[in-house]
N, C-alpha and C positions, 0 to 999 in steps of 0.2 A: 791517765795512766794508772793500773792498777801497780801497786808492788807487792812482792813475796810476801808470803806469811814470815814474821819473828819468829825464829824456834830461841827458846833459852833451855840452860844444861834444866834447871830446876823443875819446869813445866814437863817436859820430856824426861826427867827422871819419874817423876809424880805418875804418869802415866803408863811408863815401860815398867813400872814399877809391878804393878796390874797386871800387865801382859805378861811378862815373865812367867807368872805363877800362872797360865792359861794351858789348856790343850794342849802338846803338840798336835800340828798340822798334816795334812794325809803325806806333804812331800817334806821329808825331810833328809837335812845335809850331816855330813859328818859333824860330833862336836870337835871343834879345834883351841888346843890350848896355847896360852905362850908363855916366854919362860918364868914369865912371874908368877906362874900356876893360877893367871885370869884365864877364863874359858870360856866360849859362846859357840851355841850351835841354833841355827835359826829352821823353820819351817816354812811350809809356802801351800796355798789353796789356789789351784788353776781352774778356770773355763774358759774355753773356747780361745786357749792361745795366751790368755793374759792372765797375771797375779791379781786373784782375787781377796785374797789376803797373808798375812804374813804376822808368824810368830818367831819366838824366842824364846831361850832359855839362856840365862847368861851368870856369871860371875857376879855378888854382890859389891859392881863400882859404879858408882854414881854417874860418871861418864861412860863410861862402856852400855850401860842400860839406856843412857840420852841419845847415842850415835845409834845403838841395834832400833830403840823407839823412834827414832829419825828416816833412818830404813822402812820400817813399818807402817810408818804411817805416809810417806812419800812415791811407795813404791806399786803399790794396789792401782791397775789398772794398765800397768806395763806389760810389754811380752818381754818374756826372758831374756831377748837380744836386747830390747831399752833397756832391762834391767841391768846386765851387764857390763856396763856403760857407766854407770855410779861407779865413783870413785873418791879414795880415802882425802881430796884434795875439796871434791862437793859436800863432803863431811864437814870439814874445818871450815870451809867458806860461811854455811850454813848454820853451824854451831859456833860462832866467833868467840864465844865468852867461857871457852873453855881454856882452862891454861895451857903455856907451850908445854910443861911437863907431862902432862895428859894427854895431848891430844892423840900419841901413840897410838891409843884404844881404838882409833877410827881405823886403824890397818888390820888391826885385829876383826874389827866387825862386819868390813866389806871383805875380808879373806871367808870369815863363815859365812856373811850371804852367797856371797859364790858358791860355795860347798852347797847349798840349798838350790842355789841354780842348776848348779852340774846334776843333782841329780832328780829332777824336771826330765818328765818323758818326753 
């Protein structure tokens, strides 16, 4: 039996960290803030139906940049309908070692991947 890959907040910050400061992508979504004045707006690279890759621009939180990097790097190879289907609950699961105080941030990052999906030709 193989098992999941470990994501930790640290490794996945380290990385989104990079991405952050990348490109935006040809499709990109609204930025969406929340009242903490954190913000994130994601982008998306399609062919043939499916997310070929996927950026970010986000708010400097350590966790908000782990869940959007968690997104990114899980979500390439999907069509917009899989995509869609991620949820702020696959986040938590998946990033376990994020505190309960934080883990808010995952609602905030599957609200602007969505925003990135909706607007997907």
């Amino acid at each position: 039996s193989v098992s999941a890959p470990r994501f930790t907040v640290s490794d996945l910050f380290e990385r989104g960290f990079r991405r952050n400061r990348a490109t935006p992508l040809p499709v990109e979504g609204m930025a969406l803030p929340d009242p903490e004045g954190t913000a994130a707006r994601f982008s998306l690279a399609l062919a043939g139906g499916k997310i070929t890759a996927v950026s970010f621009r986000v708010s400097t939180c350590a966790t908000l940049i782990a869940y959007c990097e968690l997104i990114a790097e899980t979500t390439p190879g999907l069509t917009v309908e899989e995509a869609w289907r991620l949820t702020t609950l696959d986040l938590t699961k998946q990033l376990a070692d994020v505190p309960p105080q934080k883990r808010h941030r995952a609602i905030l990052a599957i609200a602007a991947f969505r925003a990135a999906l909706l607007a997907a030709p």
